[in-house]
N, C-alpha and C positions, 0 to 999 in steps of 0.2 A: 198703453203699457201701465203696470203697475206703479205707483207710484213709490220711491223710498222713502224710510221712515227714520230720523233719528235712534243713536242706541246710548246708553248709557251704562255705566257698574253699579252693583249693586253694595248699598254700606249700610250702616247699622243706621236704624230710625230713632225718632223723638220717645220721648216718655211725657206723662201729662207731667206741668212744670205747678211750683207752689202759687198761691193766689199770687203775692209779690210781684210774681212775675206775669202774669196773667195781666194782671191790673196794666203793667206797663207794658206791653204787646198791644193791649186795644189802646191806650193813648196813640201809640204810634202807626195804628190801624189805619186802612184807607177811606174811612167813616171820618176821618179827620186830615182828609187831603193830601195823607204819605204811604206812599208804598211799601210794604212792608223789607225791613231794610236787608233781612236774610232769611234761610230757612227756618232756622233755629227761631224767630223771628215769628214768623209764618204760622210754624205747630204748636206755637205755645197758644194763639189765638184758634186754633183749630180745635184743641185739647179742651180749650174753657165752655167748649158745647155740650151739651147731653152727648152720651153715647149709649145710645140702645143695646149696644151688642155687650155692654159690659154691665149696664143697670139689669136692678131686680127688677126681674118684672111688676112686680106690686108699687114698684117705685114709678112707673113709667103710665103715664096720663093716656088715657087712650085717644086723647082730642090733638095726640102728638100724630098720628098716623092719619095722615090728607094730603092732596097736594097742592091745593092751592099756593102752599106758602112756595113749595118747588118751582111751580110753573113762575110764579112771582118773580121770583130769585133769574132765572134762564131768560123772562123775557128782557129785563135789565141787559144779561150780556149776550142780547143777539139771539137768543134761541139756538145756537151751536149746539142741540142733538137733531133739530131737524134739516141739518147738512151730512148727517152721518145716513151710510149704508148698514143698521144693524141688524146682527142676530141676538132676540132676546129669548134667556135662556133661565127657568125657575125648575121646581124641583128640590125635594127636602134631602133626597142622595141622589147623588150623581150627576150634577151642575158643573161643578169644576171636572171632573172626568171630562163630560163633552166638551166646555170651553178650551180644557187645553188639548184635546186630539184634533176639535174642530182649528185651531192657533196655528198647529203645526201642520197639518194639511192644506190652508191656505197658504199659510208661508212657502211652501213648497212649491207650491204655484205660483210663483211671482208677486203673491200679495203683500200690502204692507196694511197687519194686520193689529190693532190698537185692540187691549182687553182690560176689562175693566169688572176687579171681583174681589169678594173678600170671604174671609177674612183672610189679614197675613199674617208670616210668620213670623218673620227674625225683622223685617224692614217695615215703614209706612208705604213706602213708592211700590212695595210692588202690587198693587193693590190696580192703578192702571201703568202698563209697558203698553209697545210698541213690538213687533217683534222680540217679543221675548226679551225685551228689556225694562226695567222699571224705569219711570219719568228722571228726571234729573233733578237735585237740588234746586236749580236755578228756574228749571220750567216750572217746579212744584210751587218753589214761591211765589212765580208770575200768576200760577191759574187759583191759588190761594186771593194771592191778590183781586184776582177779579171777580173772585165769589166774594169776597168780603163788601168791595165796593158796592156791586150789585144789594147784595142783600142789607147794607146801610142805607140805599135806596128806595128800598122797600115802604111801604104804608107800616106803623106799628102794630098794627093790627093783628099782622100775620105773624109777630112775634118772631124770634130768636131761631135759627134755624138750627139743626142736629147736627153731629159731627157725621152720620151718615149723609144727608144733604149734601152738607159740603162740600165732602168728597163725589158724592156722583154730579154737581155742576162741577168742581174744577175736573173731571174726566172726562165729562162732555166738551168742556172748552178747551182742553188739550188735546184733545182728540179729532174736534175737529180744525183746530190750529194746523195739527201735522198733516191734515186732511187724507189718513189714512181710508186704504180701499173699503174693508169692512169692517165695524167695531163690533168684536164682540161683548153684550153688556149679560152679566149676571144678575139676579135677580140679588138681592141680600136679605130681606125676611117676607115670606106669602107669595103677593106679588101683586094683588090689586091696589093694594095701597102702597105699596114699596115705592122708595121715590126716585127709582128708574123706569116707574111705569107711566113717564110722560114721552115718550119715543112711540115713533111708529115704524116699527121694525121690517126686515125684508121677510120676515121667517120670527114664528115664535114655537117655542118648545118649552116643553113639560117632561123633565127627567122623572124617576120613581117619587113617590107622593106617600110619605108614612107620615107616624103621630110624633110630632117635634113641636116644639114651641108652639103649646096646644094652650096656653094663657093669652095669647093673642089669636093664635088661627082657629082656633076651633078644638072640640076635645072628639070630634071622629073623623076616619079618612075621608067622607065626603064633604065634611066642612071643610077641611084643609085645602081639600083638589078645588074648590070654589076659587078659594084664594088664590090659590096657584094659575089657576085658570082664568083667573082676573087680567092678565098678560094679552090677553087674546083680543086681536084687532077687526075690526069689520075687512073685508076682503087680502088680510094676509094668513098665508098657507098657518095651519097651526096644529101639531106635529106633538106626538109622544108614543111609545111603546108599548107593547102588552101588558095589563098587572090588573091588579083585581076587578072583580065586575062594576063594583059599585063608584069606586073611583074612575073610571072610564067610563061611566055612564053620565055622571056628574059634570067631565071634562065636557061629554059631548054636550052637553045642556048647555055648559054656557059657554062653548066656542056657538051655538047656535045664537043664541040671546048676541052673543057680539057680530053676528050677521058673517059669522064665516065657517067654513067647515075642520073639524078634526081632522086629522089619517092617524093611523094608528100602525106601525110598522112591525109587522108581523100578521097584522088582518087586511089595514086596508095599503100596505106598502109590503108585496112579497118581499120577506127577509128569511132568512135561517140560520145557524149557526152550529157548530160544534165543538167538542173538547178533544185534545188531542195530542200529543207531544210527538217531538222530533229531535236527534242530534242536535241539529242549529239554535231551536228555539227553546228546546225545554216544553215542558207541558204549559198549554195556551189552549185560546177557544181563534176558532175559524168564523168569521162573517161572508153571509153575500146578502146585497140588496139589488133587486132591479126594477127600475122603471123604463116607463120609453124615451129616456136623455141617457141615465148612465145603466151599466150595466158590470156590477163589483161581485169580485165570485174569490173566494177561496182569501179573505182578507185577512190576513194575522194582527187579532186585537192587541195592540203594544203596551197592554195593563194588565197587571195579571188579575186575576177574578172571573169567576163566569157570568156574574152580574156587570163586566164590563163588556162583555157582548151585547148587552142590550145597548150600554150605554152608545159603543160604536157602532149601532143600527141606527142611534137615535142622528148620531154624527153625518153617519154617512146622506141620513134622510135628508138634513138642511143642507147639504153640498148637494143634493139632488135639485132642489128649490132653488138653492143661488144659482145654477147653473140653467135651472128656467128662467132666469131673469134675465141670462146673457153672459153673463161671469165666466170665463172661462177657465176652466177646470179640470185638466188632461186625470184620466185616472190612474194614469201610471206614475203624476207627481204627485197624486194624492196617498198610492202606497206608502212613497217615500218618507211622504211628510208624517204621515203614522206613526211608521213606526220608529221614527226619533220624538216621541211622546215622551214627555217624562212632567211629573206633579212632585215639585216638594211636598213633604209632609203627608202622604199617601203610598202605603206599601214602601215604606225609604229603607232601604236595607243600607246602615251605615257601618263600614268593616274596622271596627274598633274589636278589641279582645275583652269579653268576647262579643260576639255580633248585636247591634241594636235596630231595630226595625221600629220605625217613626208613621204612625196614623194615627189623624185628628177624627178618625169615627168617635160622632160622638152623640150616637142616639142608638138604640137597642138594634133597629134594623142593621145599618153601618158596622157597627161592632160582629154581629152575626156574620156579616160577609167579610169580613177582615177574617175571622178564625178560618173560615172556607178556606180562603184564598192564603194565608199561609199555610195550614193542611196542605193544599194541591200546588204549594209555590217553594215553598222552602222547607228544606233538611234539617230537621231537631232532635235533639233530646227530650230535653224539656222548654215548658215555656214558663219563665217568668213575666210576669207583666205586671209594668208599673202603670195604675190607673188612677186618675180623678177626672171628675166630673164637672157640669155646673148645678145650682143646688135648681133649679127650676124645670132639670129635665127629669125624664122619666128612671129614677134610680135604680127603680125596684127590678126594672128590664134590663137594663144595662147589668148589672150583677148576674142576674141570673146567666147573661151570655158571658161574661168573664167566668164565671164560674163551670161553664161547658170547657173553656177554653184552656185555662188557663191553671197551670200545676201549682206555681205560687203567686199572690199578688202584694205588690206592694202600694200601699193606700197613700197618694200624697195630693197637693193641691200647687194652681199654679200662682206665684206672686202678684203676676199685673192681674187677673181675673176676682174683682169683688164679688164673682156671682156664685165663686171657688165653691161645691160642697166640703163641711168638715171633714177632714180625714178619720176620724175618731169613727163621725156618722156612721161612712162606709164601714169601715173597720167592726162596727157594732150589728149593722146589717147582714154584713159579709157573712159574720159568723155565725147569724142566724141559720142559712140557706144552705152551707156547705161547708163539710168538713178540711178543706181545703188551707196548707197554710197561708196565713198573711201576716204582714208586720203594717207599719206606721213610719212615715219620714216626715218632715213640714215641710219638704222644698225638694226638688226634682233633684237637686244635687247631690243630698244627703240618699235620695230615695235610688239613685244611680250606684251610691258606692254599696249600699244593701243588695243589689240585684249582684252588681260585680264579684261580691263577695262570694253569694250564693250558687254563681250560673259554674258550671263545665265549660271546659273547653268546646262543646257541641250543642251547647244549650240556647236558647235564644229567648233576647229581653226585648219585648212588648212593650213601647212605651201609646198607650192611649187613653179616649176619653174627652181629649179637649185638645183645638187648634191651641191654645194659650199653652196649654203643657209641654206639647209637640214644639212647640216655638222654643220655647225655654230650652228643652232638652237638645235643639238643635244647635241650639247658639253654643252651649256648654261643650256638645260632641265635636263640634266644628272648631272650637277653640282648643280643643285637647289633640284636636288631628292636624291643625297648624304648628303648634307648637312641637309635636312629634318630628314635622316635616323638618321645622326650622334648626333641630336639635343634630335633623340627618346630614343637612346640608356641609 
């Protein structure tokens, strides 16, 4: 039987603390014989690491990206990813798509299903949950604790480990604590050198493959998909979807080099799929996929996008594989589990007046299939959309698809993100490319009551560009629909 898994509530997360405090976090560190005394406690020593996801890139050493230090780190506490059943899962769009459809269709099935992904939004914890719930203060500070310990142990050699590190040993060691059924781990940057690619997975996959964080992966799609396809294990199944030639050629190259084979779902995994609407569902795309274990016909993808059809080809491909492993996986709880999918921060239609829709697309391809997918998903007038960036991605693309999309925009940046492009930039760009209007706000807030101002009662605000802005804007929309509620009561 499936084993159960702890759950926990979700609350508001740490912010990086001033040195002051810093300083005395590590005194009280497990490098000095004391456990760290609380959460609060815990992140302040978590926070004093590098953090890649927030540095410039020109800032960040490329001798930071290896794993020895990782592998270092995990053998200290036990090695707790190789007790883990995972699915690893890369891909520059559409990662969290499959993690979370893939989350809730195991769940369905009785499994107690540990996931482990970033970035997040409004919390730290939710970064690794359990069924659908993020870790606990209390567990956070224990698997905190024994990455700290661990990596005080270490040779100095290996140097200081990254606040991404960290965090993917204390998920392995909480994960395998709760000794959940399967864990799903996400890749977080490329994927061969990503420091969750010391697992040896049941199932690896490869979501879509475009040009994103091309200072560290490569500046074309077949250098990326290298990296991507870095993930790939000598004899485990290793899985991704149709899309362009070169990048599937590339995959197949080095799922070879790693002594295992590609499928490709839609060539070498019969899939199809369609567009469609109905009374119940509204306009949606239809999946089937068949092998000779399961056989899924007529699946209603639970995300809107026709680009989540592939995703849920990709989904259903790895329930095909766990269930050649023995995993038991009825396809009638796998509907179920479907289509109670849901992703903060992706297509979030939040019902404030007037309406705000919350995606962290934030690369050129992403952004293009956000416009699609509101086009074919929701009823407007107009779109306003409030957008910022980071200054290291590709601008020049990302505008030009706001600028397809989008009637007015409003240019802001987000507060915790140093990597924020100028608002001003955009703003100078913007009005290079199209005649289109825009304004300027400094802060999501300000750039909130500008949209409010401007929208109709039938219009709709766009907030994208960046997980860090969508974060912001969620905390603010979530606290202005609390207080609404508390005013009704």
């Amino acid at each position: 039987m499936p084993k159960t898994a702890s759950r926990s509530s979700r609350t508001t997360g740490s912010t990086k603390k001033t040195k002051k405090k810093t300083t005395q976090s590590r005194r009280t560190a497990p490098a000095d014989g004391k456990p760290f005394a609380n959460y609060s406690e815990a992140t302040h020593w978590l926070y004093d690491h590098i953090d890649v996801e927030r540095a410039r890139p020109s800032k960040v050493n490329p001798e930071h990206f290896k794993l020895d230090r990782m592998r270092a780190i995990l053998s200290k506490m036990g090695d707790p990813q190789d007790t883990l059943t995972a699915v690893h899962i890369a891909g520059t769009n559409g990662k969290g798509s499959v993690s979370a459809m893939l989350s809730s269709a195991l769940q369905a099935c009785g499994c107690a299903v540990g996931t482990y992904t970033s970035p997040h939004l409004t919390d730290l914890r939710e970064r690794i949950q359990i069924n659908g719930s993020p870790i606990t203060h209390p567990a956070m500070t224990r698997a905190l604790t024994a990455v700290a310990s661990a990596a005080a142990a270490i040779p100095k050699k290996y140097g200081e480990p990254s606040f991404f590190e960290i965090m993917t040993a204390a998920a392995f060691g909480h994960l395998a604590e709760q000794a959940v059924d399967i864990a799903i781990i996400e890749v977080g940057l490329g994927g061969r050198l990503d420091s969750t690619n010391v697992i040896t997975p049941a199932v690896s996959a490869v979501a879509s493959v475009a040009l994103d964080h091309t200072h560290f992966l490569g500046e074309t799609p077949e250098k990326i998909a290298r990296e991507k396809g870095g993930i790939f294990k000598a004899g485990v199944p290793a899985l991704t979807f149709k899309q362009d030639k070169p990048v599937i050629e590339t995959l197949r190259s080095v799922a070879e080099e790693a002594e295992t084979k590609l499928e490709v779902v839609g060539k070498d995994i019969d899939f199809s799929y369609r567009f469609e609407a109905s009374p119940q569902l509204g306009p949606h795309c239809r999946v089937g996929l068949t092998t000779n274990r399961v056989n899924f016909e007529h699946v209603p993808v639970p995300l809107p996008g026709e680009h989540q059809a592939l995703n849920c080809g990709l989904t259903l491909a790895i329930i095909d594989k766990l269930v050649d492993r023995g995993i038991e996986l009825p396809e009638a709880r796998v509907f179920e589990g479907l289509a109670k999918t849901t992703i903060p921060g992706r297509m979030e239609l939040i019902d404030v007046k007037p309406r705000v829709l919350l995606d962290g697309a934030h690369n050129p391809a992403a952004v293009e299939a956000l416009i699609k997918s509101i086009g074919a998903h929701v009823q407007y007038d107009s779109m306003i959309m409030i957008f910022g960036c980071a200054i290291d991605k590709d601008v020049e693309g990302l505008l030009k698809r706001v600028a397809l999309g989008a009637d007015k925009v409003v240019f802001t940046k987000a507060k915790a993100n140093p990597r924020a492009c100028d608002p001003q930039d955009l703003h100078q760009r913007f009005e290079a490319m199209s005649p289109k209007m825009c304004q300027l706000a400094p802060n999501i807030d300000q750039a909130l009551s500008i949209a409010a101002r401007a929208a109709s009662r039938d219009d709709l605000i766009v907030v994208t560009g960046s997980f860090y802005l969508v974060g912001e804007a969620k905390k603010l929309l979530t606290s202005k629909l609390d207080k609404a509620a508390a005013a009704r009561a």
